[in-house]
C-alpha positions as CSV (number, residue, x, y, z in Angstrom):
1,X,-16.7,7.4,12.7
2,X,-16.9,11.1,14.5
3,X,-13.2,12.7,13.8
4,X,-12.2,10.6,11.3
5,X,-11.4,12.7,7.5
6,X,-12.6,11.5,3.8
7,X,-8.7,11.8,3.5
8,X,-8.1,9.0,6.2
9,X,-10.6,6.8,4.7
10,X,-9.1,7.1,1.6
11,X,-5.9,6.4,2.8
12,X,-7.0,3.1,4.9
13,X,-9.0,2.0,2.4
14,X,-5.7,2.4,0.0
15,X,-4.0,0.8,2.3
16,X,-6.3,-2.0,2.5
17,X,-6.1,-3.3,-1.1
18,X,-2.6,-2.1,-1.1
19,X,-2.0,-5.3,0.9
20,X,-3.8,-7.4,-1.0
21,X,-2.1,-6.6,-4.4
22,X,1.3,-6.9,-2.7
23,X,0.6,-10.3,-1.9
24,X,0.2,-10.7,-6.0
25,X,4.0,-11.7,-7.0
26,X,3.2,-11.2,-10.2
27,X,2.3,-7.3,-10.0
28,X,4.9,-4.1,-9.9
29,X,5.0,-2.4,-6.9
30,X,4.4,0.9,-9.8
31,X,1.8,-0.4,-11.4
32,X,-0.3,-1.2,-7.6
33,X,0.4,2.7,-6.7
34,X,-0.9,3.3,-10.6
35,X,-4.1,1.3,-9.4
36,X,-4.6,2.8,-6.2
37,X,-4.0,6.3,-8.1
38,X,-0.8,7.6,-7.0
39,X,0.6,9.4,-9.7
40,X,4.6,8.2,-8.5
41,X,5.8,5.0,-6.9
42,X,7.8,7.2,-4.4
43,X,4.2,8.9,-3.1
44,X,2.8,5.1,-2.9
45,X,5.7,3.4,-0.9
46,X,5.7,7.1,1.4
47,X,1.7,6.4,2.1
48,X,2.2,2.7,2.9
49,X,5.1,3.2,5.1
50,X,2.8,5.7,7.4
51,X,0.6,2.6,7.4
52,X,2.5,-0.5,7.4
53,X,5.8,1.2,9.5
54,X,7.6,-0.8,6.5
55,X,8.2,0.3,2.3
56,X,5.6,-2.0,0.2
57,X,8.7,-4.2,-0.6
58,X,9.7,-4.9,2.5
59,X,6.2,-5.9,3.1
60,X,6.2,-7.9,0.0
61,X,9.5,-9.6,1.5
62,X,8.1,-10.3,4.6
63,X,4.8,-11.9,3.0
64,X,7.1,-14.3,0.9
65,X,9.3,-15.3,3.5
66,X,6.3,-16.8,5.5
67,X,5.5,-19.8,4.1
């Protein structure tokens, strides 16, 4: 859409599959910033808190508790 950066789209789309890996138990909160090519953990859980308003493990909590 008019406006919107590469950077943002990046950065939703991240955010995106970001979700969906955090809702795999099984994978490190490091290794889905690894996939989603952050270079630190800190720089991943910084980006999805701009996003989500929560760190990926309290997400990842929150997703665990429902159910």
């Amino acid at each position: 859409s008019q406006g919107t950066s590469f950077r943002e789209l990046l950065d939703s789309a991240r955010f995106t599959v970001a979700r969906r890996k955090l809702a795999q138990p099984d994978l490190k909160i490091e290794e889905i910033g690894s996939m989603l090519g952050y270079t630190q953990a800190t720089h991943f859980s910084r980006a999805f808190r701009r996003f989500a308003g929560q760190t990926p493990s309290q997400y990842r909590a929150q997703l665990q508790g429902q159910g």
